[in-house]
MIVOLUM-237989 format. One record per residue (C-alpha): x, y, z; chain; residue number from 1. Coordinates in nm, 2 decimals, decimal comma. Example, Ala and Ser with C-alpha at 12.3 -4.5 7.8 and 13.67 -1.06 7.14 Angstrom:
BEGIN
LOPA    east   north      up  balum  vexgu
LOPA    1,23   -0,45    0,78      A      1
LOPA    1,37   -0,11    0,71      A      2
***
This chain:
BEGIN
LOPA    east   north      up  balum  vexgu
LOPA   14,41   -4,89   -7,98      A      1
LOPA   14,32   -4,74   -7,66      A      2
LOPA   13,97   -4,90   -7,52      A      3
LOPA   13,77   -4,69   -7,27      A      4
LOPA   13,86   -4,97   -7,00      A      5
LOPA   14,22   -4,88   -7,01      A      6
LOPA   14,17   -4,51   -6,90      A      7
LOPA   14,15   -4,58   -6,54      A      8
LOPA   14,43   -4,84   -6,59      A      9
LOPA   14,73   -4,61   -6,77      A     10
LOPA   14,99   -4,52   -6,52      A     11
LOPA   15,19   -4,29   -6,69      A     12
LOPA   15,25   -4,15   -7,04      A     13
LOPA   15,56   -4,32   -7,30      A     14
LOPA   15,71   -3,97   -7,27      A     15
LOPA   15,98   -3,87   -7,04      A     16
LOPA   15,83   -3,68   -6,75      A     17
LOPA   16,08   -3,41   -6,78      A     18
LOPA   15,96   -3,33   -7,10      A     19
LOPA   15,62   -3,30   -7,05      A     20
LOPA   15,65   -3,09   -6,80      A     21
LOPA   15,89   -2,89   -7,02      A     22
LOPA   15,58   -2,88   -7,26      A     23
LOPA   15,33   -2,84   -6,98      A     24
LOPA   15,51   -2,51   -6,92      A     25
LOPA   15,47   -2,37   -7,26      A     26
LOPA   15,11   -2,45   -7,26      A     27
LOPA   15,09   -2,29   -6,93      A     28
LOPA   15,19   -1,96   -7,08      A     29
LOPA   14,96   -2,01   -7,43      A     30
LOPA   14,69   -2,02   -7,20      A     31
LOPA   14,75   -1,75   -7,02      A     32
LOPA   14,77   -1,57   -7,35      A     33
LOPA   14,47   -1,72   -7,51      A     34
LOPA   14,30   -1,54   -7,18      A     35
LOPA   14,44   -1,20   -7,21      A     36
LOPA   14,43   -1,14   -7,56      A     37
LOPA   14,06   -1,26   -7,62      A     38
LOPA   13,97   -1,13   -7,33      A     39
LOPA   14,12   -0,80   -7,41      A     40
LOPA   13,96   -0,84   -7,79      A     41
LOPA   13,63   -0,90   -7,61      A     42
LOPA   13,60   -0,61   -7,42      A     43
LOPA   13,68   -0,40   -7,67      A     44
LOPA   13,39   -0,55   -7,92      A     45
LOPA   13,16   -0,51   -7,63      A     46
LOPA   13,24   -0,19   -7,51      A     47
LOPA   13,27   -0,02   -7,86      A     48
LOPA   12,93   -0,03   -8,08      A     49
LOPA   13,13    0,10   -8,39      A     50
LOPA   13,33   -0,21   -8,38      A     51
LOPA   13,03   -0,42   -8,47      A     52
LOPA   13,06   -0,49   -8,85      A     53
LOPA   12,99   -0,83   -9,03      A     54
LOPA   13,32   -0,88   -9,04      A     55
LOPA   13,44   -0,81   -8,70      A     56
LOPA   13,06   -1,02   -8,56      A     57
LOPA   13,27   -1,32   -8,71      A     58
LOPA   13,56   -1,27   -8,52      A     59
LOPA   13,39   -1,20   -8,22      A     60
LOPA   13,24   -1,52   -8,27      A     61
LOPA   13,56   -1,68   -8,30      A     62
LOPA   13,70   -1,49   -7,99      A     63
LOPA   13,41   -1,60   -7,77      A     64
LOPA   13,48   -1,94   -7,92      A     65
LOPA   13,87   -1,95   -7,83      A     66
LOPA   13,82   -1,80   -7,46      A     67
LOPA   13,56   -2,06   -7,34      A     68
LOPA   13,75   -2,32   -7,54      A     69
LOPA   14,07   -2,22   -7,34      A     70
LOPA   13,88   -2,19   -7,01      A     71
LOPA   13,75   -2,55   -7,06      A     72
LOPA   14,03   -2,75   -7,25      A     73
LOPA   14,36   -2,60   -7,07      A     74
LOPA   14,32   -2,72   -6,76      A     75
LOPA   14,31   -3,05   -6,83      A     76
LOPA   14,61   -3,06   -7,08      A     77
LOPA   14,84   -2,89   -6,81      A     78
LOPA   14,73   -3,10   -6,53      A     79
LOPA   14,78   -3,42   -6,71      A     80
LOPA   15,10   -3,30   -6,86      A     81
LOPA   15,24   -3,21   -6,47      A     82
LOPA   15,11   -3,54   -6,37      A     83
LOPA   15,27   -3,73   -6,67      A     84
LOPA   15,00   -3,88   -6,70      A     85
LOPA   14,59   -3,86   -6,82      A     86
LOPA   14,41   -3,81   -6,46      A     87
LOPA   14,07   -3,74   -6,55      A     88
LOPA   13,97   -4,09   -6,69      A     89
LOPA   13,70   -4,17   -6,96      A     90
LOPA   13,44   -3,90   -6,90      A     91
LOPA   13,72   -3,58   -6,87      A     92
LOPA   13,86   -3,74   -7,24      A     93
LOPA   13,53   -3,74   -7,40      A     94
LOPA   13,47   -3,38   -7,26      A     95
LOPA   13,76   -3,27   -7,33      A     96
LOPA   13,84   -3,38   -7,68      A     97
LOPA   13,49   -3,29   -7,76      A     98
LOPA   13,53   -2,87   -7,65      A     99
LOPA   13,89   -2,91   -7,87      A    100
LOPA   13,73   -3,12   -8,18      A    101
LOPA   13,42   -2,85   -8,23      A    102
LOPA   13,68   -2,54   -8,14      A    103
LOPA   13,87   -2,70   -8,43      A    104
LOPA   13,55   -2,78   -8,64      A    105
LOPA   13,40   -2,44   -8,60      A    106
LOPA   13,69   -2,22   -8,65      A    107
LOPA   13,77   -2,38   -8,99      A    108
LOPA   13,43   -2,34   -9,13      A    109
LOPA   13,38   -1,99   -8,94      A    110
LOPA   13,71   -1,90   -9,15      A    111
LOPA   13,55   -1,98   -9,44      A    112
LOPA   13,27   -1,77   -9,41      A    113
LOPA   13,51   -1,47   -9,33      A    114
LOPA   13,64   -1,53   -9,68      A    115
LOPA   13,29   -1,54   -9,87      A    116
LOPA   13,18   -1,20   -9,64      A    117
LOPA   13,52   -1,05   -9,72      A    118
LOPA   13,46   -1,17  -10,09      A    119
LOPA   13,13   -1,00  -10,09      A    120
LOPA   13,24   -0,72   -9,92      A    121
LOPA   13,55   -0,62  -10,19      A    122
LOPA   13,33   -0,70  -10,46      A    123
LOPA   13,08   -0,43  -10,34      A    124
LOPA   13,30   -0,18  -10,12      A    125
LOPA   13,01    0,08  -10,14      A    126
LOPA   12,75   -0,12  -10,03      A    127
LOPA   12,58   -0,06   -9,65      A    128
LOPA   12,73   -0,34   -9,43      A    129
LOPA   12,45   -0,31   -9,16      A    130
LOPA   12,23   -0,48   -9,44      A    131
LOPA   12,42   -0,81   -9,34      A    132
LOPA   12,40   -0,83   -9,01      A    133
LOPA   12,10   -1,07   -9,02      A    134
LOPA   12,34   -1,29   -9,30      A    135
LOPA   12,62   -1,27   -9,08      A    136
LOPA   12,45   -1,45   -8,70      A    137
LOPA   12,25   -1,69   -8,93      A    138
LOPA   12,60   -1,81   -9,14      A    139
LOPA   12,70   -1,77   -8,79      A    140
LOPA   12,46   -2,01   -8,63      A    141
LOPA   12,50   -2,24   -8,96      A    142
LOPA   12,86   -2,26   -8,92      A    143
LOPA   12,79   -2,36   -8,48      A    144
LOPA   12,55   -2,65   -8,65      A    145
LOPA   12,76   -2,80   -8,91      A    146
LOPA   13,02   -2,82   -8,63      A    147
LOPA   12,81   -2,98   -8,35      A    148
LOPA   12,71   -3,28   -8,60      A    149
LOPA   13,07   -3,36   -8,64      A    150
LOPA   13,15   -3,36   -8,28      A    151
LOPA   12,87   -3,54   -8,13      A    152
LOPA   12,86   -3,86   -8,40      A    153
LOPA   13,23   -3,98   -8,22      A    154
LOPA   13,01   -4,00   -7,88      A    155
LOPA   12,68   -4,16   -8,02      A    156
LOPA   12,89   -4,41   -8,18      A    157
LOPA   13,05   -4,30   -8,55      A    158
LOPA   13,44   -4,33   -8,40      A    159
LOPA   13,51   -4,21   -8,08      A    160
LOPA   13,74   -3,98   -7,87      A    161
LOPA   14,06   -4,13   -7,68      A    162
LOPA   14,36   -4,05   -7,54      A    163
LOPA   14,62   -3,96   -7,80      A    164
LOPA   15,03   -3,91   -7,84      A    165
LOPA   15,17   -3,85   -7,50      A    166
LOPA   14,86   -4,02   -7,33      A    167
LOPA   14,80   -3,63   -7,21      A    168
LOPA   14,55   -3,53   -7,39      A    169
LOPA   14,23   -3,65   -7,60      A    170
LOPA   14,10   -3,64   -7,97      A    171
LOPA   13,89   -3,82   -8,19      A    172
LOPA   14,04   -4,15   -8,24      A    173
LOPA   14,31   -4,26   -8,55      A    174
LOPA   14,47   -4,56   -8,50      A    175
LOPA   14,19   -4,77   -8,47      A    176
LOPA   14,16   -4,91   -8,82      A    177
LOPA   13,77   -5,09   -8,82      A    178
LOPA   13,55   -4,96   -9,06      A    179
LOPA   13,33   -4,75   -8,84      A    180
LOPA   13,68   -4,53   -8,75      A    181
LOPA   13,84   -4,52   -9,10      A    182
LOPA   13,48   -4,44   -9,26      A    183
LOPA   13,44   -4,10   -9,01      A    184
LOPA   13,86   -4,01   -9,10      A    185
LOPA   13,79   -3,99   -9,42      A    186
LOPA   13,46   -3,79   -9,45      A    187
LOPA   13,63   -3,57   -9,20      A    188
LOPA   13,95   -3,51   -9,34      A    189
LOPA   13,73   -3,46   -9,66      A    190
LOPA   13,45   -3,22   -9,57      A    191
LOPA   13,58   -3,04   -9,25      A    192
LOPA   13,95   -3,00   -9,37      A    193
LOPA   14,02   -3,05   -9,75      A    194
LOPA   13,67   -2,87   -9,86      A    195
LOPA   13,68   -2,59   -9,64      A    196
LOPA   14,02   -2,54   -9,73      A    197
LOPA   13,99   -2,54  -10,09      A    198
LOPA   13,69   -2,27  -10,06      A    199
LOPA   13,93   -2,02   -9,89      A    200
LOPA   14,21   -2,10  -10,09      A    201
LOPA   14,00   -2,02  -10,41      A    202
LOPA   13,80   -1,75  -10,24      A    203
LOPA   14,13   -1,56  -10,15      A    204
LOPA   14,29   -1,60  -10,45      A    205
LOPA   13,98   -1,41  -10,60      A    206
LOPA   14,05   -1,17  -10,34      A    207
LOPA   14,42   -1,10  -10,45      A    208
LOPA   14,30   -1,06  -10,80      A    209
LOPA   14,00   -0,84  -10,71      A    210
LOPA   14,23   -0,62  -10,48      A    211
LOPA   14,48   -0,55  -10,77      A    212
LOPA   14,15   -0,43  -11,00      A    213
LOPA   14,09   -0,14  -10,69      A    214
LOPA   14,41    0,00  -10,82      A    215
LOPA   14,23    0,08  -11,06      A    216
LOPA   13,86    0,17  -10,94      A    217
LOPA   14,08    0,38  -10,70      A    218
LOPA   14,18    0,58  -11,04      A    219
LOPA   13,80    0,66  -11,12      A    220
LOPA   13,64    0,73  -10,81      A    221
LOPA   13,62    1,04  -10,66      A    222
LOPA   13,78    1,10  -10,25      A    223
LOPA   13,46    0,94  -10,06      A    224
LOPA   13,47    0,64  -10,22      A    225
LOPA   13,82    0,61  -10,27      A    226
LOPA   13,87    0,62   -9,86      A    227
LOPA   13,62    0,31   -9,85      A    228
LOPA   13,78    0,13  -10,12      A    229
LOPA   14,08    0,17   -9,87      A    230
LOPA   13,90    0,09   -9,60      A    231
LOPA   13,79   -0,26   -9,74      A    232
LOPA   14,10   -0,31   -9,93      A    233
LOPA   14,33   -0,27   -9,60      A    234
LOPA   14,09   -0,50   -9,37      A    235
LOPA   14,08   -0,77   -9,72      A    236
LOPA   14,43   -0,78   -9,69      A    237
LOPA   14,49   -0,86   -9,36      A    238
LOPA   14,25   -1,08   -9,31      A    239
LOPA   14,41   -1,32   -9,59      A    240
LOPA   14,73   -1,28   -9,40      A    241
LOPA   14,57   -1,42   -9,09      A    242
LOPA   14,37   -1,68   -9,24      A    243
LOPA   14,73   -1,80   -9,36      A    244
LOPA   14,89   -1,80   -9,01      A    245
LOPA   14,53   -1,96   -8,93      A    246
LOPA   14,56   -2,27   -9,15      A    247
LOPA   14,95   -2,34   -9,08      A    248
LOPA   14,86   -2,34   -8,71      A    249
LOPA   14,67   -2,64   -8,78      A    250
LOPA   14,84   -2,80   -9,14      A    251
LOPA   15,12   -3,01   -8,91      A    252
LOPA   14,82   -3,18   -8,70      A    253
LOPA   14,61   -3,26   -9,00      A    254
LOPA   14,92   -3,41   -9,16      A    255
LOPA   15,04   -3,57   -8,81      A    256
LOPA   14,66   -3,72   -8,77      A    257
LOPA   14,66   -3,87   -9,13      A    258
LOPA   14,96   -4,04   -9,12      A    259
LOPA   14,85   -4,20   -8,79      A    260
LOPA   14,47   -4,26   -8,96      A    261
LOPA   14,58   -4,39   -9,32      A    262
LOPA   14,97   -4,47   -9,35      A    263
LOPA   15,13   -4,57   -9,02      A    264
LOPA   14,87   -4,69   -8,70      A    265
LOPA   15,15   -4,67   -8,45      A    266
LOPA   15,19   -4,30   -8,55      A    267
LOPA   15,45   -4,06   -8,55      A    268
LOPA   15,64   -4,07   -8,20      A    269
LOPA   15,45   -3,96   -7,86      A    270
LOPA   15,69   -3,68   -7,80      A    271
LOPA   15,71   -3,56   -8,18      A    272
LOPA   15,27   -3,61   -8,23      A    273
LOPA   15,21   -3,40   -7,90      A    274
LOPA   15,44   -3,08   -8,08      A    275
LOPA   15,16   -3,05   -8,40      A    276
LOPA   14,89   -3,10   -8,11      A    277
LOPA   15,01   -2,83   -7,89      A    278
LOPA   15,10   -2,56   -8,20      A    279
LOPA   14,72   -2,61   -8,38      A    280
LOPA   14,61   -2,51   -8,03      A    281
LOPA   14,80   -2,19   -8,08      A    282
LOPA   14,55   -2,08   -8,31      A    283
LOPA   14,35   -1,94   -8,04      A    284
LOPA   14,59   -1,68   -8,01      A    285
LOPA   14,46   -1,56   -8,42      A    286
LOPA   14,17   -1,36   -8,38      A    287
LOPA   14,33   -1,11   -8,16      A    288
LOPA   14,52   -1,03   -8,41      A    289
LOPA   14,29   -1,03   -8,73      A    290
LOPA   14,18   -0,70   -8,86      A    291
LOPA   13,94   -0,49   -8,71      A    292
LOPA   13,69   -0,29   -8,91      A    293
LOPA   13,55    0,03   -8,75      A    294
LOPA   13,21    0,07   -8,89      A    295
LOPA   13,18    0,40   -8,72      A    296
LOPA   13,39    0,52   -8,98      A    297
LOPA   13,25    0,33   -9,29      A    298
LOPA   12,89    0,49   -9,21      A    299
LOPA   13,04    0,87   -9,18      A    300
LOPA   13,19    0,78   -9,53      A    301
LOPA   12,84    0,60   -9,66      A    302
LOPA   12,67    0,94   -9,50      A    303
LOPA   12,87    1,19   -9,65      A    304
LOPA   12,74    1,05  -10,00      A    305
***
């Protein structure tokens, strides 16, 4: 276990310099990608009113989420990765795990109230969206509470955030096995990983089930409705396509992090434990890349009617 009196103390990290530098290079260029594309995504929800569904408020939620995150977290990864070693001492860890664990946090549960919305949404294509806009900032600002409880309890004293794998970066801690540590693993392996992602794993397989009966609605209704039965059907299925890429950005970390927490407290190798670490941060680079509704053209459809 790593105390908070051996920050200041830790000279360098177990892994080869060379490597992390290697490493600190690839991270270099996720960041500048996390930058561009959210930034790009951004500018496009602001500048374009008839982006602003319930769907696409989410992921603008999200994007706002992963280009502060990156702004904040980056810089200290890639410094202490060039520096083969941590270099911001107790306070920078704390920080810094803290912006990553409530990125992590909030994503996760934000995900899972894309599914419910896009639930509700393909179970009632011909509904108004703009009569859940209210629903969507308050699930919103539910979703930004949940996730601030779980990452403040480490730092008033329910575990804690240290340095982890490679000593070049912080998290909430696993190794440590006192009761106070393994009690907080468990409850949130349970309700921020395993819940969550059982609710979108049923929700979307409802989803996948419901899209195949629109075959069939499709059959029955007349062209109006049919193009926003389309509409919905389209944005459902890529958004389950991108959940997917979502949750395998961050399945090796979960996995690495409980076999350091339950089965092993050495842990996986430094070298191999920094690789999950680094890839779950590549989910930063999702919402760019999740479907966009325009809800311009869903209200020329709903006023045609």
């Amino acid at each position: 276990m790593l105390n908070y009196s051996e920050y200041d103390l830790m000279k360098s990290s177990p892994v080869n310099c060379v490597n992390l530098r290697i490493i600190g290079t690839f991270t270099t260029l996720l960041f500048a990608s996390c930058l561009l594309f959210n930034s790009i995504l951004l500018w496009v929800f602001l500048k374009y009113k008839n982006m602003r569904s319930p769907t696409n408020i989410f992921i603008t939620a999200l994007t706002i989420l992963n280009l502060v995150g990156s702004i904040i977290e980056f810089p200290f990864i890639i410094a202490s990765k060039f520096a083969c070693r941590w270099i911001f001492h107790h306070t920078g860890c704390v920080f810094s795990a803290f912006i990553m664990y409530f990125i992590g946090c909030l994503s996760i549960y934000l995900l899972v109230a894309i599914s419910f919305e896009r639930y509700y949404i393909t179970k009632n294509p011909l509904e108004n969206s703009k009569n859940k806009i209210q629903k969507t900032y308050l699930s919103i600002l539910m979703c930004v509470l949940v996730a601030l409880v779980w990452s403040v309890l480490p730092i008033i004293g329910w575990s804690y955030y240290s340095l982890e794998g490679a000593m070049t970066s912080c998290s909430v801690e696993w190794k440590d096995r006192s009761l106070n540590v393994v009690s907080y693993n468990l409850t949130v392996f349970l309700l921020v990983y395993f819940v969550p992602l059982l609710a979108i794993i049923m929700v979307n397989f409802k989803l996948i089930f419901m899209i195949r009966g629109l075959q069939q609605i499709l059959k029955k209704k007349n062209s109006m409705e049919g193009r926003r039965i389309i509409i919905e059907r389209n944005a459902t299925v890529a958004m389950i396509f991108s959940i997917v890429g979502f949750i395998i950005s961050w399945t090796p970390y979960a996995i690495s992090s409980m076999y350091t927490a339950f089965i092993n407290s050495s842990g996986v190798p430094p070298l191999v434990s920094t690789l999950p670490s680094l890839f779950a941060k590549s989910s930063m680079l999702w919402p760019p890349v999740l479907p966009k509704e325009k809800s311009e053209e869903i209200h020329v459809i709903e006023t045609e009617g």
